[in-house]
N, C-alpha and C positions, 0 to 999 in steps of 0.2 A: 504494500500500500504506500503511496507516496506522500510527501508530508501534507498536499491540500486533502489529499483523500482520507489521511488521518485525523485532521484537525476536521473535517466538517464531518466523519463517520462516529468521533469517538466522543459519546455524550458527555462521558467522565472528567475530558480535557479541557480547561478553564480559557484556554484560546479559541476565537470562533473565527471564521473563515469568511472570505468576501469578495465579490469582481465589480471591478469600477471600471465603466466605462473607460477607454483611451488609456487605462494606467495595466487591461489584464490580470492578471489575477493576483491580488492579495492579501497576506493574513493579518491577523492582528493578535501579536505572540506578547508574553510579559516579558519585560526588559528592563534592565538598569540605564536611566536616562543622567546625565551628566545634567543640571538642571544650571546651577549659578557658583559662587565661590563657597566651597562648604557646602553643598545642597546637591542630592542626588534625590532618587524616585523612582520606585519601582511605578511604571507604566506600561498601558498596553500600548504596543507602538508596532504600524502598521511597515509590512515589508513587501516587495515583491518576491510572487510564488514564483519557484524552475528554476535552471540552470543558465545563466548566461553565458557561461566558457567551454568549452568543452575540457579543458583542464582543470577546472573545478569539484569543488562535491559541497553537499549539503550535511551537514554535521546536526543531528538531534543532541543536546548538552541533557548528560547526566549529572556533572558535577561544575560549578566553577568557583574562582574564590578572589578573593581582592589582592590585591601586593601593594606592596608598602609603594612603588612609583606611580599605584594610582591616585596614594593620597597625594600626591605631587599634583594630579589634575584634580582632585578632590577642595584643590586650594588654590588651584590656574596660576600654578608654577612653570605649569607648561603652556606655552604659547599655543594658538591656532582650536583652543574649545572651542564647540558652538554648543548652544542650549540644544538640550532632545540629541546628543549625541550617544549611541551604547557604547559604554564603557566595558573596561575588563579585557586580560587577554594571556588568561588562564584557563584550561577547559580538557574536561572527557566526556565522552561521549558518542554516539552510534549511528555509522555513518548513514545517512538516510537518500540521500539520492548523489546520483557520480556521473561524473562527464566521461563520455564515449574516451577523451584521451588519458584517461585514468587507470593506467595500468596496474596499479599494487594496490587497489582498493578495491571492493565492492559492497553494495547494501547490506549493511547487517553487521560490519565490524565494528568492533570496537577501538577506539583513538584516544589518542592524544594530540591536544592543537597547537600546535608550537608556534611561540611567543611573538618569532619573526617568520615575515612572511619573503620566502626565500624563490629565485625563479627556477635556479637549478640547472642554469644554461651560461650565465654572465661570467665575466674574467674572476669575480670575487668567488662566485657562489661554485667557482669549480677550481677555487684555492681553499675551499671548504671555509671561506670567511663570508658566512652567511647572513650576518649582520650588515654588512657590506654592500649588500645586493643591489646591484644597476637599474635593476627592471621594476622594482614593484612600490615602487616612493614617486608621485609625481608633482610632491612640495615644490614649487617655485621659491617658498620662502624659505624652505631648508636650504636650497639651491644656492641661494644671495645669501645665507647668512654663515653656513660653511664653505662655501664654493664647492660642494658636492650635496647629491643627494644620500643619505643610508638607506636601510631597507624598510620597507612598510612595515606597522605595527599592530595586529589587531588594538582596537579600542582605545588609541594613543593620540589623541587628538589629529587635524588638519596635517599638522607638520609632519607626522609620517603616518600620511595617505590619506588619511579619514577614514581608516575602514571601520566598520562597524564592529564589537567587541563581544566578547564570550560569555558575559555577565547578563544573558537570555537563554531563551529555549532551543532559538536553532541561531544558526551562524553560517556563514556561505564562507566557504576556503577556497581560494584562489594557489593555482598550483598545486593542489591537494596532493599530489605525489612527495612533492617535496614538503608540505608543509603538517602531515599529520604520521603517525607514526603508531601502528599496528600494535594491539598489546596484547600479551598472554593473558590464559586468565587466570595465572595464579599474583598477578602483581596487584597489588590493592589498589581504592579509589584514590586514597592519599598519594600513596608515589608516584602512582600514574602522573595526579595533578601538576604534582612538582616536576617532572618531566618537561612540561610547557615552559616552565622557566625557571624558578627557584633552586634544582637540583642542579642545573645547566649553567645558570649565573653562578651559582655558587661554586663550579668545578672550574668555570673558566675564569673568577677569582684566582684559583691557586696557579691557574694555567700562567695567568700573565705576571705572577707573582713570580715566576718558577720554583715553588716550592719542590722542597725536596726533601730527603731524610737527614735528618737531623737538625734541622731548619729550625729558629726561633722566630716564632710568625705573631705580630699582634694585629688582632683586627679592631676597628673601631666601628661598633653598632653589632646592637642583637639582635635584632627584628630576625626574621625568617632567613634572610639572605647572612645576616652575618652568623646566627645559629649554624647554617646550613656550607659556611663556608669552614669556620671551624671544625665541623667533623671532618668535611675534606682533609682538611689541614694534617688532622689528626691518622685518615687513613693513609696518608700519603706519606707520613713517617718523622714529620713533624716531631723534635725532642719537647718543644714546648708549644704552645698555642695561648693569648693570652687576651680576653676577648674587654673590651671597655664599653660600659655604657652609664646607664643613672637607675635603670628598671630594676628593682629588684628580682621581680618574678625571670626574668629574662636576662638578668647574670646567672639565678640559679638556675636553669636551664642548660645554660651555657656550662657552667661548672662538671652538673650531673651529668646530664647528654652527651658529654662532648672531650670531657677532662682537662678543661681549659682553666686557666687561673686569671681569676677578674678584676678588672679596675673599677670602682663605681667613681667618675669623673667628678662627684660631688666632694670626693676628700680631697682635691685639692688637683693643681696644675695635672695635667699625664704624663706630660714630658717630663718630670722631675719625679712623678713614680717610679714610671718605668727603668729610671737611668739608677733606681737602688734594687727596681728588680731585677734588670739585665743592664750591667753597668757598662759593656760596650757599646747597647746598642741592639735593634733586633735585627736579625737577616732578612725581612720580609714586612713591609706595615701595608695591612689590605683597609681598603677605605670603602666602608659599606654602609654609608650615611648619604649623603647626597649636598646637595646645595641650599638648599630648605632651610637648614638646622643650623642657627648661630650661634654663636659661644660668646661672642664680643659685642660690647655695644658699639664698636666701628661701626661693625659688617650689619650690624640691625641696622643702624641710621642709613648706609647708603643703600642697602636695599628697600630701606623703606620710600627713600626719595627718587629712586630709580637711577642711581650710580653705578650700582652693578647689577644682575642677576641674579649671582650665584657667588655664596660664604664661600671661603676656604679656610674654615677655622679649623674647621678638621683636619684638613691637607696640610696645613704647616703642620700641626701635632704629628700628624705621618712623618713628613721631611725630617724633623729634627730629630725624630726618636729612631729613623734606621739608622742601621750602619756606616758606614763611608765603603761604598760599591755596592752596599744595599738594593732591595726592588722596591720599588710603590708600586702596587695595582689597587687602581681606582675602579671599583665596579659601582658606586653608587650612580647616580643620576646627578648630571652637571648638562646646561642647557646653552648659557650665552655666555656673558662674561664677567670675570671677576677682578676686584684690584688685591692688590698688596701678596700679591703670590709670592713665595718665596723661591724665587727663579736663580739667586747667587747661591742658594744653601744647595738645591738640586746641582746645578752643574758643579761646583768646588767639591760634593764630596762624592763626585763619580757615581751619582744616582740613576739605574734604569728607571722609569715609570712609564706605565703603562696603563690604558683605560680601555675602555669599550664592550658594546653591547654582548651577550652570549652568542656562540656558535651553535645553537641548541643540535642542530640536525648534525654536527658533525660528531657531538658527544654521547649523540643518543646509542649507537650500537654497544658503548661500554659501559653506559650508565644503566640502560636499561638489563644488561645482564648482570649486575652486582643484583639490583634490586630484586630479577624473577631468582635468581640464586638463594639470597637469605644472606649474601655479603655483604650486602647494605641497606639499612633502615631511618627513612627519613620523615616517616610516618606520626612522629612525634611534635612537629614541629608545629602540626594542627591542635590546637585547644580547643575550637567551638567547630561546631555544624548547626547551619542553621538552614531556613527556608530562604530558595533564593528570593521570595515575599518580601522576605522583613530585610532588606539588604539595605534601606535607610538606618536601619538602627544596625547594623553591621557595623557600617561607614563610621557610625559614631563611637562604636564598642571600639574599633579596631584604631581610628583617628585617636583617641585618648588614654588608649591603653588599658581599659577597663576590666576589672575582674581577671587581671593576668592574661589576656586576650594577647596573643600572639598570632596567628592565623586562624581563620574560619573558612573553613569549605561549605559553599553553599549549593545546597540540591535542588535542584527541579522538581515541580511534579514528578515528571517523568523519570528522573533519577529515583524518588522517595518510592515508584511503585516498582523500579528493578532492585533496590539496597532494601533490604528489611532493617524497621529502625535505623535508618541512615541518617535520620538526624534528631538531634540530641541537642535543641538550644541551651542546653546549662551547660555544656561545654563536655570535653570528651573522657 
C-alpha cells in the first residue's frame, strides 16, 4: 500500500489525506514546524504525495529525536529559518515508496536517515568527504558567505538546502542510495538513531583529532555528542579522557558511561585545572560546544550587538590547554565569524586543528558492525522517549536541561504501534 493509500485507508492514523486542484495530490502529516526564536509546534503540515526523483525514496519515521544543533535553530543561531519550516535530521524508519533508480532499497526496509544529504557521484563524495558534497546545497548564501557550497542538510534551515526534516511522519530522501543505510534487526531503535549523526559526529571527532592509544584527550561539552565522543575516545585507547562541563547529571554520565574524569567549569578557570591535572598539556582538546555558548562578557556584548557571530571562549580554552604539536578538533557548530581568536597561540605552538561536518556514510560500515556485534553501546545516551506530539515541550525539556534530560527519542504513531511500550515520557 502506498503512503496516500495508507493515510486515506487507515482509520486509526491521525493524518488524513487530500487532492487540491493544480497542486495533485496531498497529505496533511504531523510535523515539527520551526515557528519563531525559541518556539517550535507540532503541526499538521500539508506535503506533496509521490516521488519526484527517480533516485529518491519515501521514508515512513519510526523514531526521531532532537540534537543539540537544532537548539542552535531553536534560537536562529543559524541563518536562512523560515517560519513552518520541518525541522530535525535524525531519523529510523520504513522505507515506504522508492524510485525506479534505487538500487539497495526497497519497500518495507528498515533505515536509517543520515544527517547529510550526500550525491554519491561528486569529486568530494567519492573522497568519501560527504559533508562536502557539490551537488545537493543550492544556498546562494552559503555560496557568498564561504565561497563554497557544503552539503544539504535535512531540517537545517535555507542555508543548506531547505530541505524538509525528520522530526515528522514521512520525509522524502533525495539520493536515497547514498543517503539511508539498511539495518539488521538485531541493532536497537537507539543506535540505529545515532547512526544518522550523533554516533558518526562523535567518531569523526576523534577522526580529526587523530586520536590514538595512549592519547590524553579533553573534551569540552557533555551533551550527546561530547558523551558520545568520549567513549570513542575511550574505545580507541585513549590513556585518559577528561570531559568539562557545568551539568551535573551529564558529568556523571560522562564519569560512569565513559570512565572519563571531569571538570565542572564552575570551580574555576579550565585552563589552570587542567594544567594541575595534566601539567604538560593534553594531546588532543575536542570542542563539542559550538558558538552559542559564552563564557565572557566580551563575547556576550559583541554578539549581542552583532560584532561577531560566533564565541570562541571555548576555542581558546582548547588552544591553551593542548600541547605544543597538539590536535584541536572542532566538531561543534560555528557558523560566521568570530573576533579575538587566538590565531598567534595556534601557529607558535605547532597546533593541527581541524573542524567539520560528519562523514556519516563513510563510517557507517564500521560503526554499524561494533553496534549489531554487542562491541559497542550507545544506547544510553537516551534519557526520555517521548511522543513525537509533545515535541514542544521536548524542545523545552531538552533546551534547559530539565530532569537530567540528555537526549529524547521521539516516536511516531506509527513507531509507538511497531515498539511495544516504546515510549516512556518519564524518561528511560
Amino acid at each position: 500500500m502506498s503512503m496516500l493509500d495508507h493515510l486515506r485507508h487507515n482509520p486509526d492514523h491521525k493524518a488524513t489525506a487530500a487532492t487540491t486542484s493544480g497542486e495533485g495530490n496531498v497529505l496533511t502529516m504531523k510535523a515539527v514546524e520551526w515557528v519563531s526564536t525559541a518556539k517550535v509546534h507540532i503541526n499538521d503540515h500539508r506535503v506533496r504525495v509521490g516521488l519526484t526523483d527517480p533516485r529518491e525514496a519515501i521514508v515512513r519515521i519510526i523514531a526521531t529525536t532532537i540534537c543539540g544543533s537544532d537548539l542552535h535553530l531553536y534560537h536562529k543561531a543559524i541563518p536562512g529559518m523560515k517560519s513552518g519550516d520541518i525541522i530535525g535530521h535524525e531519523g529510523i524508519g520504513i522505507v515506504d515508496e522508492v524510485g525506479a533508480k534505487c538500487t539497495k532499497f526497497q519497500k518495507g526496509d528498515r533505515v536509517t536517515i543520515s544527517a547529510i544529504i550526500a550525491c554519491g557521484e561528486c569529486e568530494y563524495c567519492r573522497k568519501q568527504q560527504f559533508s562536502c558534497c557539490d551537488n545537493t546545497n543550492p544556498s546562494k548564501d552559503m555560496n557568498q558567505m564561504y565561497g563554497h557550497r557544503t552539503a544539504g542538510l535535512f531540517g537545517y534551515s535555507h542555508l543548506t538546502g531547505g530541505y524538509s526534516g525528520t522530526q515528522a511522519e514521512y520525509v522524502r530522501v533525495p539520493y536515497a542510495d547514498q543517503c539511508l543505510l539498511a539495518l539488521p534487526e538485531n541493532i536497537s531503535d537507539e543506535n540505529a538513531l545515532l547512526l544518522s549523526d550523533v554516533a558518526c559526529t562523535s567518531w569523526h571527532a576523534n577522526e580529526l583529532g587523530e586520536v590514538h592509544e595512549g592519547d590524553v584527550v579533553c573534551i569540552w561539552g557533555a551533551g550527546p555528542i561530547g558523551l558520545a565522543t568520549s567513549y570513542w575516545a575511550k574505545f580507541r585507547g585513549a590513556s585518559r579522557v577528561l570531559v568539562v562541563d557545568n551539568v551535573p547529571e551529564r558529568l556523571e554520565l560522562a564519569k560512569v558511561r565513559t570512565g572519563a574524569e571531569i571538570i565542572d567549569y564552575n570551580d574555576g578557570d579550565v585552563s589552570e585545572q587542567l594544567k594541575k591535572l595534566v601539567p604538560g598539556g593534553v594531546d588532543v582538546a575536542i570542542e563539542c560546544v559550538g558558538s552559542r555558548y559564552t563564557k565572557t562578557l566580551s563575547h556576550k556584548i559583541q554578539m549581542a550587538i552583532g560584532l561577531e557571530t560566533d564565541s570562541v571562549d571555548v576555542l581558546i580554552e582548547c588552544i591553551k590547554s593542548v600541547k605544543k604539536g597538539g590536535c584541536v578538533s572542532i566538531i561543534g557548530d560555528y557558523v560566521g565569524l568570530a573576533n579575538q581568536f587566538p590565531i598567534g597561540a595556534m601557529v607558535e605552538k605547532s597546533l593541527t586543528v581541524r573542524g567539520g561536518q560528519l562523514f556519516a556514510q563513510k563510517y557507517w560500515p564500521y560503526l554499524i558492525d561494533l553496534f549489531s556485534s554487542g562491541k559497542a553501546d550507545l544506547s544510553w545516551v537516551f534519557t526520555n522517549r517521548m511522543d513525537l506530539e509533545q515535541a514542544d515541550d521536548a524542545y523545552v525539556m531538552f533546551d534547559k536541561k530539565k530532569e537530567g534530560c540528555v537526549k529524547v527519542a521521539l516516536y511516531t504513531a506509527f513507531g509507538r504501534s511497531l515498539t511495544q511500550d516504546a515510549v516512556a515520557p518519564q524518561g528511560l
